[in-house]
C-alpha positions in Angstrom: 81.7 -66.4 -27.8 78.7 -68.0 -29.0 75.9 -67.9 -27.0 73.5 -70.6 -26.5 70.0 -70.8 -25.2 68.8 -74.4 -23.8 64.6 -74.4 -23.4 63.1 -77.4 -21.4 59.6 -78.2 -22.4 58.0 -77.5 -25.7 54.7 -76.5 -25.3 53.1 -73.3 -25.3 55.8 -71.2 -23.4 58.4 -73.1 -24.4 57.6 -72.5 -28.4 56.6 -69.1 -27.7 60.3 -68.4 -25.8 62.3 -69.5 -28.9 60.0 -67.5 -31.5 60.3 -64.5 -29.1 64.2 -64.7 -28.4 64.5 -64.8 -32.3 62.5 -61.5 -32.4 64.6 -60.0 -29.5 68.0 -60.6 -31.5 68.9 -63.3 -29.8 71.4 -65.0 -32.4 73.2 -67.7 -30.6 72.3 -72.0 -30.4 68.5 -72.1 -29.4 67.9 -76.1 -28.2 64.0 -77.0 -27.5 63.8 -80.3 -25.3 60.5 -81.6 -25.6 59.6 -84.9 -23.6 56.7 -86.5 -26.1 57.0 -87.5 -29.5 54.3 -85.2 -30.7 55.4 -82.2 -32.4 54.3 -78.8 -30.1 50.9 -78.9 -30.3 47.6 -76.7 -29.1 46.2 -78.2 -25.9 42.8 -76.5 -25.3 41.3 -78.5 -28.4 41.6 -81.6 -26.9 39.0 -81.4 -24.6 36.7 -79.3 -27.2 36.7 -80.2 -30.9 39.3 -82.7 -30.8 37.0 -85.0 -28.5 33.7 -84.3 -30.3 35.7 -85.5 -33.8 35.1 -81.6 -35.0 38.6 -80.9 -35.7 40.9 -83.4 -37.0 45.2 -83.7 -35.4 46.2 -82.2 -38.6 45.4 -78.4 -37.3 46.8 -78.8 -33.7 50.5 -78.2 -34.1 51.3 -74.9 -32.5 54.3 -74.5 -35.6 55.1 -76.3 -38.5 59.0 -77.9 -38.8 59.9 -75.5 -41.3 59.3 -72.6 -38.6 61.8 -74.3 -36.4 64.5 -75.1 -39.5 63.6 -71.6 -40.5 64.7 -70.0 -36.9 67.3 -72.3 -36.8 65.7 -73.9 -33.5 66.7 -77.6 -32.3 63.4 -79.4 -32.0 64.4 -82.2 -29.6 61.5 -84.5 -29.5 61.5 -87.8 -27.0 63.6 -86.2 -24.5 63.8 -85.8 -20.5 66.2 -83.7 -18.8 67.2 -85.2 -15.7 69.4 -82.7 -14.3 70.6 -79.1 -14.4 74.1 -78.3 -13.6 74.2 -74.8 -12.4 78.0 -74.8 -12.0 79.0 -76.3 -14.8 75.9 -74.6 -16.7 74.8 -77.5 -18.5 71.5 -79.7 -18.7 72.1 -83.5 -18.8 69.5 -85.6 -20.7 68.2 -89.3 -19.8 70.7 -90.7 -22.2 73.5 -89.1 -20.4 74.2 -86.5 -22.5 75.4 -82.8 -21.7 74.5 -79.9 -23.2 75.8 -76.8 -22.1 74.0 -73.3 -21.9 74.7 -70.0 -21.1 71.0 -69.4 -21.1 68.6 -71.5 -19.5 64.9 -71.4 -19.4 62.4 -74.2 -17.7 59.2 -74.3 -19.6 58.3 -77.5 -18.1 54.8 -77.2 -18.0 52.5 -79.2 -15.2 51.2 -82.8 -15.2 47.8 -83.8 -13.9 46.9 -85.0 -10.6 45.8 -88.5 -10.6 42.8 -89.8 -8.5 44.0 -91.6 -5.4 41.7 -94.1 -4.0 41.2 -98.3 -5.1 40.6 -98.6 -8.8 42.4 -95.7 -9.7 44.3 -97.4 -12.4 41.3 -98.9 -13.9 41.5 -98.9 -17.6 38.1 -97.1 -18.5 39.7 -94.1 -15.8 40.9 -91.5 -18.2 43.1 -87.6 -17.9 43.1 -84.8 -20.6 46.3 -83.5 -20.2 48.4 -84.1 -23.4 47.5 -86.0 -27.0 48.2 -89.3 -25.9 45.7 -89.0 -23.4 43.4 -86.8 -25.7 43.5 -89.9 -28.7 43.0 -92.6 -25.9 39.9 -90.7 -24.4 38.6 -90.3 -28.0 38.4 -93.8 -28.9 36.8 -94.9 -25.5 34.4 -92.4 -26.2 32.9 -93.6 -29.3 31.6 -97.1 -27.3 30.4 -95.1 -24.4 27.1 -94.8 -23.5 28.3 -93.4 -20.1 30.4 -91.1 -18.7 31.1 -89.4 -15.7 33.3 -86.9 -15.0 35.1 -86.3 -11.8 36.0 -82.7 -11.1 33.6 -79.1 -12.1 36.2 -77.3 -13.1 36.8 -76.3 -16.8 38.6 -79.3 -18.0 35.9 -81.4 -16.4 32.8 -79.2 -17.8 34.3 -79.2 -21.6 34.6 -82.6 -21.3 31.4 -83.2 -20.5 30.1 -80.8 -22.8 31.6 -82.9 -25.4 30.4 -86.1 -24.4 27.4 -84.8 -24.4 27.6 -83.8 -27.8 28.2 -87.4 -28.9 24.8 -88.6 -27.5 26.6 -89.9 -24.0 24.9 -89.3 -21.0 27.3 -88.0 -18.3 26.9 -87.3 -14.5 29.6 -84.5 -13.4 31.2 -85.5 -9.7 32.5 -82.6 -7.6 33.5 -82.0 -4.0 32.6 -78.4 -3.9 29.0 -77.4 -3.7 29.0 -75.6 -6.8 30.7 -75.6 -9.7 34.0 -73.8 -11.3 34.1 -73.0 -7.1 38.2 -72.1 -7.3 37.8 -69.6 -10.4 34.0 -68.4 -11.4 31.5 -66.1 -9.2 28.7 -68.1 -7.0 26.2 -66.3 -10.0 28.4 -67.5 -13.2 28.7 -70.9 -11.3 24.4 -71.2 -11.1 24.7 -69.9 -15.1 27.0 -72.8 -16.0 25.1 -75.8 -13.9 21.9 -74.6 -15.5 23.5 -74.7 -19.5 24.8 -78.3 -18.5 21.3 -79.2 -16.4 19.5 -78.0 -20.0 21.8 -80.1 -21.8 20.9 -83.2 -19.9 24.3 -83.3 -17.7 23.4 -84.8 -14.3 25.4 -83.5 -10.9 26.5 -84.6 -8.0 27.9 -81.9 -5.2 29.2 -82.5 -2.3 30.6 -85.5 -2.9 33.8 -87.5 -3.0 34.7 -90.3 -5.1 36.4 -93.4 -2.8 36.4 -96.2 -5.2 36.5 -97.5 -8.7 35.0 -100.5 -8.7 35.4 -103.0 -11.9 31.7 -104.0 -13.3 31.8 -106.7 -15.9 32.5 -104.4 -18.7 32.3 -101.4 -17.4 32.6 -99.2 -13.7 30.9 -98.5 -10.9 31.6 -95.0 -9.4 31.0 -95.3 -5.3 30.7 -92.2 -3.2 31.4 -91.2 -0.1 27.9 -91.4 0.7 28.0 -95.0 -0.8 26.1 -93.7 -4.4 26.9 -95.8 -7.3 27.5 -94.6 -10.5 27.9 -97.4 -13.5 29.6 -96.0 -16.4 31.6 -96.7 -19.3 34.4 -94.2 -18.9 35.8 -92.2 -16.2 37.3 -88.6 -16.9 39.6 -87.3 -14.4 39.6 -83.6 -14.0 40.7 -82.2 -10.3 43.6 -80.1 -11.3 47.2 -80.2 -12.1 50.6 -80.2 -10.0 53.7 -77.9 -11.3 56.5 -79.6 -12.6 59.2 -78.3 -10.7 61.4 -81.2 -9.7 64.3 -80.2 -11.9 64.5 -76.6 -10.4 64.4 -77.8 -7.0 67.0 -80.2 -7.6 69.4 -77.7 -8.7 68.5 -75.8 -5.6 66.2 -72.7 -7.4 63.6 -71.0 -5.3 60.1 -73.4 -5.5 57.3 -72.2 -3.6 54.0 -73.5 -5.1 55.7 -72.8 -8.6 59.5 -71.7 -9.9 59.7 -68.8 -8.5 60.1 -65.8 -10.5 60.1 -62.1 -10.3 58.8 -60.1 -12.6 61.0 -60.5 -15.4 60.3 -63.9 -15.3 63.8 -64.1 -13.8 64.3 -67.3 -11.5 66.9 -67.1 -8.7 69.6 -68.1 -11.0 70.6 -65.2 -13.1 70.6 -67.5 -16.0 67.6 -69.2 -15.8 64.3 -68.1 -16.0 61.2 -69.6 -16.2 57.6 -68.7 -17.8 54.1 -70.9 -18.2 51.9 -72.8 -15.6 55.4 -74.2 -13.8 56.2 -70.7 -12.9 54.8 -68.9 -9.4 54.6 -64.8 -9.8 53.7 -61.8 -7.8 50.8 -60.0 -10.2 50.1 -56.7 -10.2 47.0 -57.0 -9.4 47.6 -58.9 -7.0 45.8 -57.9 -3.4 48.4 -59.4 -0.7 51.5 -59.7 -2.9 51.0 -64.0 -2.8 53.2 -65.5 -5.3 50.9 -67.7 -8.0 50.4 -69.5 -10.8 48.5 -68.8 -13.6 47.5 -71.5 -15.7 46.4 -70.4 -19.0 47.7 -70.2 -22.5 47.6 -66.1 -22.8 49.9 -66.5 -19.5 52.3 -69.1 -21.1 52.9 -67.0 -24.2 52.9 -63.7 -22.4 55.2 -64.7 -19.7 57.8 -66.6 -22.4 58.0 -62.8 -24.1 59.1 -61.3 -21.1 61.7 -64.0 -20.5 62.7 -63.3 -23.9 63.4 -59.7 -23.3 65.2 -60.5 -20.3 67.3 -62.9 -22.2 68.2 -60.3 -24.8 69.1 -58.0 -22.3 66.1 -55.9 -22.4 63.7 -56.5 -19.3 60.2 -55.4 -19.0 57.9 -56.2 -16.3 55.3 -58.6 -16.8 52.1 -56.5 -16.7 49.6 -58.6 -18.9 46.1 -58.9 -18.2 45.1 -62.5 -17.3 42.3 -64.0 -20.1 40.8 -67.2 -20.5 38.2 -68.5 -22.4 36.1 -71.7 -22.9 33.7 -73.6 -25.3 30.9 -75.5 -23.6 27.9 -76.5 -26.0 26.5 -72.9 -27.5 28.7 -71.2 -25.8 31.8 -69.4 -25.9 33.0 -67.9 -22.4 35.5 -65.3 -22.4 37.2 -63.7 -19.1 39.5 -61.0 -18.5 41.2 -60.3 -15.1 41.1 -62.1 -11.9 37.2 -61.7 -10.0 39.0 -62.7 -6.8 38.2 -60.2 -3.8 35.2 -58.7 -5.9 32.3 -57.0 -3.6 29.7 -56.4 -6.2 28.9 -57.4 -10.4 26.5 -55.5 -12.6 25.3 -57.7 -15.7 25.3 -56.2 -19.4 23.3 -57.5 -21.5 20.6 -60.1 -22.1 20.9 -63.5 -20.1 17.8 -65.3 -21.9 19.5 -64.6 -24.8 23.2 -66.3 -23.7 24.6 -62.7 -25.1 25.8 -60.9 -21.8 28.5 -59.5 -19.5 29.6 -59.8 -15.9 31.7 -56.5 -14.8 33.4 -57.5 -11.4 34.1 -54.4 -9.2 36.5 -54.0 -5.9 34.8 -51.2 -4.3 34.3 -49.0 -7.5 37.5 -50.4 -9.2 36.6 -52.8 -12.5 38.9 -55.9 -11.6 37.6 -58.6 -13.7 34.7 -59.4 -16.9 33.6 -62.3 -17.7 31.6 -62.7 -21.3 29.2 -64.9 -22.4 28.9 -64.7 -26.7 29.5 -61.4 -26.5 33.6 -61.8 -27.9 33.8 -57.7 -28.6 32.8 -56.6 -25.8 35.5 -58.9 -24.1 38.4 -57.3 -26.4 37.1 -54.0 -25.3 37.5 -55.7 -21.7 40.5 -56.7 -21.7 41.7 -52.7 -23.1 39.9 -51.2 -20.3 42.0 -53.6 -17.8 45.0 -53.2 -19.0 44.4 -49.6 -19.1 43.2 -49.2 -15.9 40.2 -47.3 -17.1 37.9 -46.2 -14.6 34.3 -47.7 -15.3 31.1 -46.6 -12.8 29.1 -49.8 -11.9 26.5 -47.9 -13.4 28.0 -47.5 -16.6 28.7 -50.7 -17.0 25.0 -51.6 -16.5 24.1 -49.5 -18.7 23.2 -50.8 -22.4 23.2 -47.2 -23.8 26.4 -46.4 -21.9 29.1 -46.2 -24.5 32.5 -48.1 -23.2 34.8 -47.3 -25.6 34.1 -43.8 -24.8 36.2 -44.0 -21.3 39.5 -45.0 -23.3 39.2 -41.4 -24.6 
């Protein structure tokens, strides 16, 4: 019997799943449903060279049409499933159409969450989730004198670092009292505010946006402590929300995410999931909390192991979490999860924006996050995912040779 794999969503995880299955053996109908027009394409550009004009559409697709005729994949551009029939084993698309699967796996990604308060749907309010919004952000961007940017996460400070870039002045709005306050130490938080605050971004803490307010040809942003802001455009950056709707629909486990174990395995036998829709327990995790890890190592790490299980060959998911971003000068690089950290050494020279941040649990290395320093990162991630053990001295050390303690 021919086999058939059906893969909902075509980004990251979803791309990464077909290539992988291929690798694995897998043989049988691979289908790749894809709801926008775009072929698969890379997102982290689009709020870093994409918006500062630095690299043009023509290098963001994640793999070229022939790859796909090549590995005999069905690109299905344009296309929403609208329901999964775990009985029958078949996904059934907005036109009505069945196709059946013996395999099924639900890449489907996350959407952004949209600002709720009057003048929301203003048109100079912008996201930077997908290329759509990416191209309409773009062109707003080259009238705007202003900018300012609600949220101080990552999204939100790329953004603003590339506004920036184009000569627009930009005020960063964010309810915390620091920046990057879900994800980033309280001393790599003070290092970010002060590369923005050199680079003539503007904050406000503390603060909540309530209104939008139209202002002849442009908007005023009022806070909560009735602050206006006048600006040109308005970028939107306070996180994203799973897409899990179809799983729960067909009655799957949901719980923050798809729920998965860690085989990437939902709990449907045939159907597995992988990529920021699906909620894990990690290994390195501390109370054995399902989450959700929202990065593009995760998407294409995860998508192998759901590969393997497809084939028949399971592995447990034991990747070491990265992430990286570009803001101005700066390339910053992390490995592992700093969460429940009780002390950090530095390595390296912070004058010189050329240093580390090694992240201990007690005398356990949990986490490093790297400012220019792209080697010693790679030499991170090793000692992570080799559980090597590292002294807090060491690590302070200059002279001390890492590489040493994979011996």
């Amino acid at each position: 019997m021919n086999r058939s794999l059906v893969i909902v969503g075509a980004s990251y995880a979803g791309v990464q799943l077909a290539a992988a299955a291929r690798e694995s053996g897998f043989d049988g109908r691979i289908v790749l449903i894809g709801d926008e027009p775009d072929a698969p394409y890379q997102r982290p550009p689009l709020s870093k060279g994409f918006l500062t004009g630095s690299l043009n559409e023509a290098r963001l697709p994640l793999r070229s049409q022939a790859f796909f005729d090549e590995e005999k994949i069905e690109w299905m551009p344009s296309m929403r499933v609208t329901h999964i029939d775990r009985a029958r084993r078949e996904v059934e698309l907005q036109s009505g159409a069945r196709i059946a699967y013996d395999h099924l796996a639900l890449t489907t990604g996350a959407r952004v969450r949209k600002l709720d308060c009057p003048g929301a749907t203003l048109d100079a309010v912008h996201y930077l989730r997908d290329l759509r919004d990416a191209r309409r952000l773009a062109q707003s961007a080259c009238a705007a004198r202003r900018a300012v940017v609600i949220g101080g996460g990552y999204i939100g400070l790329e953004a603003a670092a590339s506004l920036r870039q184009k000569g627009i002045d930009v005020t960063v709005v964010e309810t915390e009292p620091r920046l990057l306050a879900r994800v980033a130490s309280p001393w790599m938080s003070a290092f970010m505010q002060r590369l923005h605050a050199d680079n003539g971004v503007a904050f406000a803490f503390g603060r909540k946006v309530v209104a939008l307010q139209a202002l002849n040809d442009a908007v005023s942003v009022v806070l909560d402590d009735d602050t206006h802001l006048p600006c040109d455009l308005v970028v939107v950056g306070i996180g994203v929300i799973p897409n899990t709707e179809l799983a729960a629909e067909c009655g799957l486990t949901v719980a923050g995410g798809i729920v998965v174990d860690e085989h990437a395995r939902t709990s449907d036998p045939a159907i597995v999931a992988a990529g920021d829709c699906a909620a894990f327990v990690p290994h390195w995790s501390m109370d054995a909390r399902a989450c959700r890890v929202e990065s593009v190592q995760n998407a294409n790490d995860m998508a192998k192991i759901a590969a393997l299980a497809i084939a028949g060959r399971p592995q447990p998911y034991r990747a070491v979490p990265w992430f990286w971003s570009d803001q101005f000068d700066l390339k910053l690089q992390m490995a592992g999860i700093n969460t429940g950290f009780t002390h950090h050494v530095l390595r390296g020279t912070v004058e010189e924006k050329k240093f580390s941040v090694f992240y201990f649990r007690d005398d356990a290395l949990i986490a490093v996050d790297s400012i220019n320093r792209p080697q010693e990162h790679m030499l991170a991630r090793k000692l992570l995912a080799n559980g090597a053990r590292v002294a807090p001295h060491e690590a302070e050390d200059a002279a001390f040779d890492l590489k040493g303690v994979m011996q």
